[in-house]
C-alpha positions in Angstrom: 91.3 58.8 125.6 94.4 58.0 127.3 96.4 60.6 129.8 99.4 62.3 128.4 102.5 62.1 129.2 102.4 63.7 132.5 104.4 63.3 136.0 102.3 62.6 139.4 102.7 66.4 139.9 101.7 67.9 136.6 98.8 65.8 136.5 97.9 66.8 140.3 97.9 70.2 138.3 96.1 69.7 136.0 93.3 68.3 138.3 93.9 71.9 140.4 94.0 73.7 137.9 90.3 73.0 136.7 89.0 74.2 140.1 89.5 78.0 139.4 91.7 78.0 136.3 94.1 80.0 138.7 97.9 78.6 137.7 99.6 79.8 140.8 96.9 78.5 143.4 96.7 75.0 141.2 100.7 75.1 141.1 101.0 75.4 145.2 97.8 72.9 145.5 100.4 70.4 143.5 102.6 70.7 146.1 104.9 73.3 144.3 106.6 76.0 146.2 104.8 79.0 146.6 108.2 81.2 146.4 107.8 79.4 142.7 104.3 78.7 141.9 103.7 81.6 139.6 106.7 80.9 137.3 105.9 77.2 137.3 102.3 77.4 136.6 102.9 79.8 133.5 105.5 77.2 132.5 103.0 74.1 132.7 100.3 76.0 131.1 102.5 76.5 128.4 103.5 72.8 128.1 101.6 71.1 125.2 101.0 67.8 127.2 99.2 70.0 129.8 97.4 72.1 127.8 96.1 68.5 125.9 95.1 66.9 129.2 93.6 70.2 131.4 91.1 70.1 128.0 90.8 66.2 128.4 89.2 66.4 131.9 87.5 70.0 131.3 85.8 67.7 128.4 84.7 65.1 130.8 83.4 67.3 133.3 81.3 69.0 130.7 79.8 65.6 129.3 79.6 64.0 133.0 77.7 67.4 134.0 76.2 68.1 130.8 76.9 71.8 131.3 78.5 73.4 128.2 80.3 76.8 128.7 78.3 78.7 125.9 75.7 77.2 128.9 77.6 79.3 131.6 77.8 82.3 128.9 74.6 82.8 128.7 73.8 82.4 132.3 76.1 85.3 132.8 74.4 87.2 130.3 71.6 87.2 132.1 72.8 88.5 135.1 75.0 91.4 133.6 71.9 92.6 131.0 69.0 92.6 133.7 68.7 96.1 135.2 67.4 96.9 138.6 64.3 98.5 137.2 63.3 95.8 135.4 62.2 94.2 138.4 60.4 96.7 140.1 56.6 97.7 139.2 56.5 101.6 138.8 53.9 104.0 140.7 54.6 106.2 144.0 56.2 103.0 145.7 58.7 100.8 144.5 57.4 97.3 144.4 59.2 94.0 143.4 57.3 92.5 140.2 55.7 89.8 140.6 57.9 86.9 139.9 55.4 85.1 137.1 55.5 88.7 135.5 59.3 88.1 135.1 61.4 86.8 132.2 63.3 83.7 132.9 66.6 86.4 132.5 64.9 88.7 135.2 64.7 85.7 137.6 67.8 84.7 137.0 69.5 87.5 138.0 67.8 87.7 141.4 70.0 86.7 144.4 67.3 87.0 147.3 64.0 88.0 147.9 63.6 89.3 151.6 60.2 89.9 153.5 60.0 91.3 156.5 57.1 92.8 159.0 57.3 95.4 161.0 55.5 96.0 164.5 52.6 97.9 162.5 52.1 95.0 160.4 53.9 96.8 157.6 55.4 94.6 154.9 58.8 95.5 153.8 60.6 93.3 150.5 64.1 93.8 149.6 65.6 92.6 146.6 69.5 91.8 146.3 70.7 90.6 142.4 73.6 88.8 141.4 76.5 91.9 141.1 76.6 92.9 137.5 80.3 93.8 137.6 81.0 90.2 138.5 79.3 89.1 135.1 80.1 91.4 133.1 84.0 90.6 134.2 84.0 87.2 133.8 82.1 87.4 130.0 84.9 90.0 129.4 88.0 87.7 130.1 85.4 84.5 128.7 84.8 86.4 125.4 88.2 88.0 125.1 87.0 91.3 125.6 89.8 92.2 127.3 93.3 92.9 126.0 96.8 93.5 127.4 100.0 94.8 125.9 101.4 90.9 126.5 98.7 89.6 124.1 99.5 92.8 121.6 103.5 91.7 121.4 102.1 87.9 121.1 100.2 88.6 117.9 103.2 90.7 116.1 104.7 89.2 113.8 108.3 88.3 114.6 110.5 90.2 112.4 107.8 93.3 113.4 108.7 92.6 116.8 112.8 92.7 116.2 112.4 96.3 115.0 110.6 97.4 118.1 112.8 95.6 120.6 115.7 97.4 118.4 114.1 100.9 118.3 113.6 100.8 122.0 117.4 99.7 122.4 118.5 102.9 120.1 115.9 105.2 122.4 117.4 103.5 125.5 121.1 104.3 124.2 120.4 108.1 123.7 
């Protein structure tokens, strides 16, 4: 599939963009200016040609990786559904599970496994998981679970919107 019709810099964009679908940072890694990299990386995301060819290479990334994002999803999942107790065995000492006893979630949510000894020979394992806030953030904005007043006034329809732009002038003029 061919590139669209893009300029050295939009495509440089494009490119940036994919690293951490962050429009200003992409728009100042282009070489924009950062006094304007906000406003111009909301105005190339809305550009049709961009939009086209940031889902041309996000497409070849997934087949040259073979990583799908319903893939990364469900990674996520994983992470933000395991709870701490889970992964401990229960009695008068907390205990990490043994990691065959696991489900391939529990594991995956596991960030490190730490053993240490003390002087006494003691044995000491601490257990650190993957933060479920992180996860659950990014299946929230991945999912569309969340929802701004911007993407409210984007879904009205437009004469719907005219009468609330109008009935806030009135309310304004009082």
């Amino acid at each position: 599939m061919a590139k669209y019709q893009l300029t050295q810099k939009q495509q440089r964009f494009c490119l940036e963009y994919l690293k951490d679908s962050n429009a200003k940072a992409a728009a100042v890694r282009a070489g924009y200016s950062e006094k304007t990299a906000m406003e111009q990386g909301y105005q190339l995301l809305q550009k049709t040609s961009v939009q086209k060819e940031i889902s041309r290479l996000q497409a070849i990334v997934a087949e040259e990786t073979n990583v799908q994002v319903k893939d990364l999803v469900k990674e996520l999942a994983k992470v933000a559904f395991t709870n701490l107790p889970d992964l401990l065995e229960t009695g008068t000492t907390l205990k990490v599970k043994n990691l065959g006893n696991l489900t391939e979630a529990q594991r995956a949510s596991i960030l490190e496994i730490k053993e240490t000894r003390g002087k006494d020979g003691s044995v000491t394992r601490t257990i650190k998981t993957h933060s479920k806030l992180t996860a659950i953030d990014m299946l929230m904005k991945n999912l569309g679970g969340y929802v701004t007043a911007s993407d409210l006034i984007d879904r009205l329809p437009e004469e719907r919107l005219a009468q609330l732009v109008d009935e806030i002038m009135e309310k304004l003029k009082r």
